[in-house]
DOKOL-851779 format. One record per residue (C-alpha): x, z, y negated. Coordinates in steps of 0.2 Angstrom, whole numbers, plus 5000, padded with zeros to 4 digits. Each point is the difference from the previous one (the first is absolute). Layout:
N
XZY ...
END
This chain:
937
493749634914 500749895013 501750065006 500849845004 500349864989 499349895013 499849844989 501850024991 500550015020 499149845006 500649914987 501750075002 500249925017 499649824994 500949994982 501750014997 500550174989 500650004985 502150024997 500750144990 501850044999 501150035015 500950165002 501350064987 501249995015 500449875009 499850035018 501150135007 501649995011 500450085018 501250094989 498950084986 498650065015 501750085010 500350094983 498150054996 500050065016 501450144999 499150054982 499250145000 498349974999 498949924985 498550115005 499550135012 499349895015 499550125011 499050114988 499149834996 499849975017 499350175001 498749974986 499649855006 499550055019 499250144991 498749894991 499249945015 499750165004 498950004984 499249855005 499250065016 498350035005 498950105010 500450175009 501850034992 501350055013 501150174999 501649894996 499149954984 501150064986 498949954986 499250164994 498549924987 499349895013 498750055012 498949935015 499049844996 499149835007 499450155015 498549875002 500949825000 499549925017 498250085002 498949864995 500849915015 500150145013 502050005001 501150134992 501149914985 500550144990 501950014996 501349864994 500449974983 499149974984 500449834992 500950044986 499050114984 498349975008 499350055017 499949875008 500849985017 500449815001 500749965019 501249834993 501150094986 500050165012 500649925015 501349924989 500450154993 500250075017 501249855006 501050004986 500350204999 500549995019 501149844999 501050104988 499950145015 500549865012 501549944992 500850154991 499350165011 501650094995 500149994983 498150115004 500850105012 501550054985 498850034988 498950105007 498449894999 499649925019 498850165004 499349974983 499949805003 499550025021 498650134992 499449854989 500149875009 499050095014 498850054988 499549834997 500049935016 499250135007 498749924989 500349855007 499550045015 498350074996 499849844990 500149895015 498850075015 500049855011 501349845003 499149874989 499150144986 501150054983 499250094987 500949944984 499450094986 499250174994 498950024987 499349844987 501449974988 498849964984 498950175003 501850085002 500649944985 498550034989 500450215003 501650084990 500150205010 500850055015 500149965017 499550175007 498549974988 499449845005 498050005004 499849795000 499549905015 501749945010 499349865013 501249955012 500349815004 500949935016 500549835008 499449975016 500049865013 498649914989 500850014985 501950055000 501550014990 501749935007 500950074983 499150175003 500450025016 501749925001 500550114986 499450155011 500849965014 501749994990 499850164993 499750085017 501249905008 501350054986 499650165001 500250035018 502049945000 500150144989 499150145009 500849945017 501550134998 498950164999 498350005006 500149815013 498250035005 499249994982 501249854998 499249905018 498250044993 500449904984 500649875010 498749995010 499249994984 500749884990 499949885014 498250005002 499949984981 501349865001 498849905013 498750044990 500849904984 500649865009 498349975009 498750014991 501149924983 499050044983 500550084984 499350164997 499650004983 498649875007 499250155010 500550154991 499349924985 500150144988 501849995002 500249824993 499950054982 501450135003 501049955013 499649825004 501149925014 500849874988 501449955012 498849985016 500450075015 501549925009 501250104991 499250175007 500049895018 501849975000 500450164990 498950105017 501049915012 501550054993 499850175001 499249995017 501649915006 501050144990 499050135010 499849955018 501749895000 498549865009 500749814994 498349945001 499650074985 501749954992 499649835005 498350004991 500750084985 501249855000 498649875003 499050074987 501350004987 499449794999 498450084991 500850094986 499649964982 500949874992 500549974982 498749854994 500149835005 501750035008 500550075017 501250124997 499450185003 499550124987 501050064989 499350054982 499250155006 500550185011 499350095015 498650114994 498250045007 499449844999 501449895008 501450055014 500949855002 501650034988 500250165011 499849875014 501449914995 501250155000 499550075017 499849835010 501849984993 500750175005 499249975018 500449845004 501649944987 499049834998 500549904985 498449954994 499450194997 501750044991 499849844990 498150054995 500650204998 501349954988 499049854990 498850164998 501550134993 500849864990 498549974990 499750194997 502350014995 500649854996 498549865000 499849855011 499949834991 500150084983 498550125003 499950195003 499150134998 499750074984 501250124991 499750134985 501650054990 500050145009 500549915016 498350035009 499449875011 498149974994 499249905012 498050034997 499150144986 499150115010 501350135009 501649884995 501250165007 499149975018 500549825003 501750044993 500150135014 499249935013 501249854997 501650134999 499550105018 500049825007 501649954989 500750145008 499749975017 500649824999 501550054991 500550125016 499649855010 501149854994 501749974998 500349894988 501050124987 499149934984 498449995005 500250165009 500650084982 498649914990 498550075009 500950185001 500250014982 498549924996 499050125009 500850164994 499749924982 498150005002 500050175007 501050084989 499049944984 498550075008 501050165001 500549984983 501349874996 498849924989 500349994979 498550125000 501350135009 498450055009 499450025018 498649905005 499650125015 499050164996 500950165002 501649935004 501649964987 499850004979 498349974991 499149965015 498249934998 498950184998 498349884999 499549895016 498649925002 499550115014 498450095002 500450155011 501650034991 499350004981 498650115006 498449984989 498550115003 499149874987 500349825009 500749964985 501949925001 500250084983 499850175002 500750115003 501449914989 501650055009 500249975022 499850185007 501149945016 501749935001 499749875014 501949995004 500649875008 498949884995 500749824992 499049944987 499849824996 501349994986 500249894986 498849835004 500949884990 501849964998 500450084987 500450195007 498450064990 498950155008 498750134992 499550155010 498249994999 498750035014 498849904994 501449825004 499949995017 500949844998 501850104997 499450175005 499149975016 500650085017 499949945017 500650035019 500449825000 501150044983 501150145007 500049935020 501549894996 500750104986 500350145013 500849895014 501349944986 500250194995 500750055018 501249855000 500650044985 500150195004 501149955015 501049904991 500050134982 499650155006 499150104986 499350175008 498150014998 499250164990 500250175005 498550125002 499049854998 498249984999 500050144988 498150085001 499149954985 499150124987 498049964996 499949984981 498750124997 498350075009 499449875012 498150065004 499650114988 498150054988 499849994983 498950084990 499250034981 498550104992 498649885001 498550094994 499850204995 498950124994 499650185000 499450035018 500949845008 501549895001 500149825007 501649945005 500749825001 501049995017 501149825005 500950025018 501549894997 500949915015 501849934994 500850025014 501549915007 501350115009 499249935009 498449914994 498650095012 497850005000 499050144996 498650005009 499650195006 500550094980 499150144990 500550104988 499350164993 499750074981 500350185000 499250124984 499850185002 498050114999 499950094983 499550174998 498450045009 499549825004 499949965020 500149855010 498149975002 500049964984 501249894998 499449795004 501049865000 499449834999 500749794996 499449884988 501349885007 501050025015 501049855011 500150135014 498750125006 499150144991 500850174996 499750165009 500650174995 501050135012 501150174997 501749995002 500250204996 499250114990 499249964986 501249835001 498949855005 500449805000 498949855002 500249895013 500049804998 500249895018 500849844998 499949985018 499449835003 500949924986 501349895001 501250074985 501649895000 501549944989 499049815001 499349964984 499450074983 498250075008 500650025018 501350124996 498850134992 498550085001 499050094988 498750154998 499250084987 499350185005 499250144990 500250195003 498650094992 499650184999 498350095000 501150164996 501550014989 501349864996 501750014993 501149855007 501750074991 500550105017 499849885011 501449955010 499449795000 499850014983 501550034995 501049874991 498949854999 499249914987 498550134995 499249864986 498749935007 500449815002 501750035000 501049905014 500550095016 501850065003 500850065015 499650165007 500850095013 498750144998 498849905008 500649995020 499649825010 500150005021 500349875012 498950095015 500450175000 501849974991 500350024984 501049874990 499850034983 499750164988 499950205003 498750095003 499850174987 500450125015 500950005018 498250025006 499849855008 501649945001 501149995017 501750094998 500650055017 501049925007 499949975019 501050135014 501749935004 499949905016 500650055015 501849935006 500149825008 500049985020 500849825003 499549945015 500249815009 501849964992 500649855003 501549874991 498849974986 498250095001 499650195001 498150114999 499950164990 498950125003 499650164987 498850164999 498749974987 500050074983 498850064994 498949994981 498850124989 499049825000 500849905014 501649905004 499749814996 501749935007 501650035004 501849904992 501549965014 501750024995 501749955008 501150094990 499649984982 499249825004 498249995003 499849925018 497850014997 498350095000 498850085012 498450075000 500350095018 501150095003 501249865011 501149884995 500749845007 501849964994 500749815002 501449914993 501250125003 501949985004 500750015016 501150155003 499650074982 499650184995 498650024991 498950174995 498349994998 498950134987 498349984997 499150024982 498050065000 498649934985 498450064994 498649904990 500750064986 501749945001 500750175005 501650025010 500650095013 501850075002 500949905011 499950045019 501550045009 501249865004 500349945017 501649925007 500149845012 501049875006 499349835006 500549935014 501549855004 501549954992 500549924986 500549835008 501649954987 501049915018 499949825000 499749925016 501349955012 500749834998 499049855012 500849925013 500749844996 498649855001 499949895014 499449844998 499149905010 498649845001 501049884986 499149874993 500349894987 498850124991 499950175007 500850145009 499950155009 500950164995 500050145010 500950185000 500350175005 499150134993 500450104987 499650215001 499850114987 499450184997 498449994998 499649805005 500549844995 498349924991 500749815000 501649885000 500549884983 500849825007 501249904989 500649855001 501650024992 499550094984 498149945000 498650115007 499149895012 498850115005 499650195007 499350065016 499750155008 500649945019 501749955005 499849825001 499349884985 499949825000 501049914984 499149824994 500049884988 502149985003 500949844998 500349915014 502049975003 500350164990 501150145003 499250174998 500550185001 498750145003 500250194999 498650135002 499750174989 499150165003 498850094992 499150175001 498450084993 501050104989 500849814993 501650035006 501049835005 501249985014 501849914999 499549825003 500449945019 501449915002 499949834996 499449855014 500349834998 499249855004 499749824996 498349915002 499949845009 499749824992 498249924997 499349915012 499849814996 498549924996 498749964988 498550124993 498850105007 498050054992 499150165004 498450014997 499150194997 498350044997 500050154984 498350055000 498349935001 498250034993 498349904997 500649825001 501850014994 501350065007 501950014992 501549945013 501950004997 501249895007 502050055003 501149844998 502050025010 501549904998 500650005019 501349894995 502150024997 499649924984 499350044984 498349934998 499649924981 498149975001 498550005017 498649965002 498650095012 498449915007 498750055012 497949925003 498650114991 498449984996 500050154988 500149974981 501450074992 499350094985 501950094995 501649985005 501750094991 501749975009 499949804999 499149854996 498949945013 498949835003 498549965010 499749835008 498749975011 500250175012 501850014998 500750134989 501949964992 500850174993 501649964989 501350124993 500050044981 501549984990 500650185003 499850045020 500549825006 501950045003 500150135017 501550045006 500350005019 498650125009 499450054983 498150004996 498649974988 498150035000 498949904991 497950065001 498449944998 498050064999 498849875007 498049975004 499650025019 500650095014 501849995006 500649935014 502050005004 500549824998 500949935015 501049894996 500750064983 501849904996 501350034990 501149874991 501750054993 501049894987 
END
């Protein structure tokens, strides 16, 4: 199966879509999204944020963290990296496979924390940002790993076709999962510009609370960033196995710009605004026109509608609120008498596969764009449209159904999911209803416009699940919650309930006679709560000596066994059981033979033989050839642990449980961590571990008798208790509880107000603001500077240097404080100032060299208007040698050795001291060209 539609999606990008219908409603007034908004609200957004955030946690892989709250899933992928030497376990699965695909994962990742980014509170409010901070570490932490080195990505976990071909679950997995990369050789600019978003995004919204995770994702994101925009290559031409899954059909300019953005967003470094904005030249078009793109939304594949919205929001140029709103108005109200299509229903349909993810993705950015602008109508239109979209996938639909699992009426029970249905057969049919309920997660939805869905596994056109899907879906979520409200579940994840036995033995008569039985045993492995191996089991059939017979005459022997041979032991008296080892056998909920193994033994007797008493033989099937059933006569271990069955007496079996441990000695207190330290208790067998509580909450295990407590509250009191286990599952009583009191304060004081900014070194462009400290309780961690009601930056010293102003522009700037705790100052008072006219004079060329490698090399060239004047075109020339093999930025001719760089249509007008940078790759090796002119007109 291939997950994405990746031909309907290539061909999407070039042909014009069909029209439907446009919205029953035509689009919506400032006034009717003032009274929506003091409704109460259409659905509960924070419990479908909740789900939602929830679902990734489904989707992760490797070793499963504490915080994971879904109770059927288990470790998995513990072997992803080895063929390569580097650890890559962790990150997310795909979607319902096991893949890890690093270009819908990373855009997962940007989107979920752009939604972080913009609407924090509305996290905050509902109780989800430790849920969403969790996650979105989670992920990057995988990022991390995936990229050892500056100019080495690994980009994909396992081989998509393999993965495919298998229907079980992730904790069963037993396939081959290579591990592909881009390197310096080959790379992947889309890849690793993607990446770098991510992590860029993501460190804005870890900043607040943990500022030293935040500078390592930086750091990260601009080595990937380099990375992309040196060695320039789609990835899906090195991670081949990608291509026919998640082919890079928009290129990768769009993920250059897209990077940068967030980059600029991250560090507040104008270079990399300035690149995003010189890049922007390169983004798709619609055919054989110039206008940018429109007919399609910001999804894994292609960023730059989300690039219209931001660059907008960051810069208030007109030609990005021009190409955001050309995008809105064909998804509302068309452009040129075409939109997007419509069902009756009102949903907007722009592809088949996973419809309800475009419409969401498209409303999180609607959204955004919306709190952005001021134009009233257009304001309202993309307002409403949005909550449209999400509301009918919360179940404002003619179907009156939700289209996210576990969340709202009639909610899909069926998607295509592996892990979640949970078959023991790889078959997608059986068993025949989902054992999980994979809350949270947004299914495709109706592919056509017509507001037509089935609920069937087996379509994973409508019923397919995805992190790409529910990445934008959840950002929408928050800013509808902080604009709604809606409060999220209570009591919520509920644990589930296994729906029977999960490893359990069957067993039937198969052959009898007056001195022997032989009995037809199955080890069955159907579990899921969570889906685990077998690989150390045995079980024992127990049957009692009759009259005078003895042991020595007893044999026991196998026709046919899928394990190793019987042997015969006491348990008590004249009680005896054989024994069958399975050790060495890989038993697991992974396919119709893989998930069972079979024995045939015979117990004869030499002596006397009357089967009726014993204690194995009771209840199954005593026809010979009869089909096994269950048994729970027949006990099965896992090691020394018994998981299935009871044995005929106590003999054997462990029932006491450990001595209560002795009371807690807390030691090392500090604001946040503590140790505990306990007498041993002590076991008839032995004592196998030892369970940490904080109050009624379980703070984690041990297997000494010490235990390292972190991530505690400052100035909190906590009592600590200790619980001991045995092999056998046994309990101890609780120990005695011991009081303690971290150390520190609460820290709820907000610093003091700054001093009142001085400003110094004005320029036509820049300026110096500098202040007196703030204090605070416990420390200030760094300063906000506005100009007027815009942030311009943050910093943590008391001076910061404003750019990109105006010249002959009167300013105001004031400063605000902020602690580790987030507390925020008063602003400063307010310092006014006014930035001195442009120097006169013509334009200015300067020339950078990017990067280099085996006979290429890429340079960058920053053209200036030093003039008073607006410039409406230049022209840049400069003596090379080199060949020019690509240029973006402008339109350059060569004649004789003389290079002649002009504008394109878009970046020939500069305003006084404003910039653009065109770029180029060429053969050779670079030298800086001296003289390199610049020509205004």
């Amino acid at each position: 199966m291939i997950r994405k539609a990746a031909l309907l999606a290539a061909a999407s990008l070039v042909l014009p879509l069909s029209m439907g219908a446009g919205p029953a409603a035509s689009a919506a007034t400032a006034a009717t999204t003032a009274a929506a908004t003091a409704a109460a609200p259409a659905f509960a957004y924070g419990e479908a944020l909740q789900k939602s955030l929830w679902f990734y946690e489904a989707q992760q892989s490797g070793a499963l963290s504490d915080w994971n709250r879904v109770s059927w899933r288990g470790d998995s992928g513990l072997n992803d990296g080895k063929d390569v030497g580097v650890d890559l376990t962790g990150g997310w699965y795909d979607a319902g496979d096991h893949v890890k695909f690093g270009f819908p994962m990373a855009f997962s990742a940007t989107m979920l924390a752009w939604g972080a980014v913009e609407y924090r509170d509305a996290y905050a409010g509902s109780g989800q940002l430790t849920h969403l901070l969790n996650n979105l570490k989670y992920v990057n932490d995988y990022f991390i790993k995936a990229h050892p080195s500056a100019n080495v990505l690994y980009g994909q976990v396992g081989n998509g076709g393999t993965d495919h071909a298998w229907w079980g679950p992730a904790e069963a997995m037993a396939m081959n999962r290579p591990a592909y990369k881009i390197d310096a050789s080959c790379g992947g600019s889309d890849l690793a510009g993607e990446t770098a978003a991510a992590m860029a995004a993501s460190s804005i919204v870890f900043r607040p609370t943990n500022p030293s995770y935040a500078d390592t994702l930086v750091t990260h994101a601009k080595q990937l960033y380099s990375f992309a925009d040196t060695v320039r290559k789609k990835y899906s031409e090195c991670v081949t196995d990608a291509s026919s899954f998640y082919n890079s059909w928009s290129g990768y300019n769009d993920e250059l710009v897209w990077g940068a953005i967030w980059l600029y967003r991250a560090t507040n470094d104008a270079a990399y605004l300035a690149k995003a904005e010189s890049g922007y030249a390169n983004l798709g078009t619609e055919p054989q026109s110039t206008t940018k793109s429109y007919k399609w939304t910001i999804a894994w594949d292609d960023k730059s509608y989300g690039a219209y919205v931001l660059l907008h929001k960051l810069t208030g140029k007109q030609q990005y609120l021009d190409d955001a709103n050309r995008w809105l108005d064909f998804w509302t109200v068309g452009v040129n008498g075409q939109k997007v299509a419509y069902s009756p229903g009102g949903q907007a349909v722009l592809d088949r596969w996973g419809s309800l993810r475009y419409a969401a993705n498209t409303s999180f950015a609607a959204l955004v764009h919306s709190d952005t602008i001021t134009d009233a109508t257009r304001k309202a239109r993309y307002h409403d449209f949005a909550v449209r979209q999400i509301n009918y996938a919360l179940g404002d639909n003619p179907r009156n159904s939700s289209y996210v699992v576990g969340f709202g009426a009639n909610p899909p029970k069926n998607p295509h999911h592996r892990t979640a249905h949970g078959s023991w057969t790889d078959q997608i049919t059986n068993p025949e209803q989902t054992r999980h309920t994979l809350y949270g997660a947004l299914v495709g939805g109706p592919p056509d416009p017509n507001d037509a869905y089935t609920d069937k596994r087996d379509d994973y056109v409508m019923n397919e699940v995805a992190t790409d899907y529910n990445a934008g879906f959840t950002s929408a979520l928050a800013r509808l919650y902080k604009e709604y409200g809606g409060a999220p579940a209570a009591s919520f994840p509920t644990q589930e309930t296994p729906d029977g036995p999960e490893i359990f033995v069957e067993a039937g008569v198969n052959a009898s006679g007056t001195n022997f039985t032989e009995i037809k045993a199955l080890v069955r492995n159907q579990s899921a709560w969570p889906a685990r191996v077998l690989s150390d089991g045995s079980f024992r059939y127990y049957f009692t000596l009759d009259g005078s017979t003895t042991a020595s005459q007893i044999s026991v022997s196998s026709a046919y066994t899928q394990c190793k041979a019987p042997t015969l032991h006491q348990a008590s008296g004249s009680t005896y059981y054989v024994a069958i080892d399975c050790s060495g056998q890989v038993i697991a909920p992974a396919g119709q033979s893989q998930h069972r193994r079979e024995v045939q033994f015979r117990i004869s007797s030499a002596g006397t033989w009357d089967p009726a008493n014993d204690w194995s033989y009771a209840g199954i099937p005593t026809t010979p050839g009869t089909t096994p059933v269950r048994t729970d006569h027949i006990t099965l271990y896992s090691g020394a642990t018994k998981i299935w069955g009871e044995p005929p007496g106590p003999v054997e079996e462990d029932t006491t449980a450990p001595s209560k441990p002795g009371k807690p000695a807390v030691s090392a207190i500090t604001g946040s961590s503590a140790r505990l330290s306990w007498t041993a208790s002590t076991d008839n067998v032995g004592v196998t571990g030892y369970d940490v509580y904080l109050g009624s909450a379980k703070a984690g295990t041990a297997t000494t008798t010490t235990f390292d407590l972190s991530g505690l509250t400052p100035a909190t009191a906590y009592t600590a208790h200790v619980v001991a286990r045995d092999a056998a599952g046994n309990t101890s009583a609780q120990s005695d509880g011991t009081a303690f009191t971290t150390s520190g304060t609460v820290d709820g004081t907000p610093p003091s107000k700054p001093g009142k900014p001085s400003v110094s070194g004005i320029t036509a462009t820049g300026a110096r603001a500098s202040w007196a400290a703030s204090t605070d309780d416990v420390g200030v961690t760094g300063y906000d500077v506005y100009l007027g009601s815009a942030k311009a930056g943050t910093v943590t010293t008391t001076s910061f240097d404003l750019s990109g102003l105006t010249p002959g522009t009167a300013y105001t700037v004031t400063v605000v404080a902020r602690d580790a705790a987030g507390n925020s100052s008063a602003a400063s008072d307010g310092t006014a100032f006014t930035t001195t006219s442009a120097p006169t004079g013509g334009c200015t060329a300067t020339y950078k060299v990017i990067g280099s490698w085996g006979g290429a090399y890429q340079a960058e060239v920053t053209v200036k208007n030093d003039g008073t004047s607006a410039t409406s075109a230049w022209t840049v020339a400069w003596s090379s040698a080199n060949t020019i093999t690509q240029l973006w930025g402008g339109r350059h001719t060569v004649s004789g050795g003389t290079v002649t760089v002009r504008n394109e249509a878009w970046n020939g007008s500069l305003a006084p001291n404003a910039t653009t940078t065109f770029g180029f790759i060429a053969n050779g090796t670079s030298t800086a060209p001296n003289p390199i002119t610049c020509t205004p007109a």
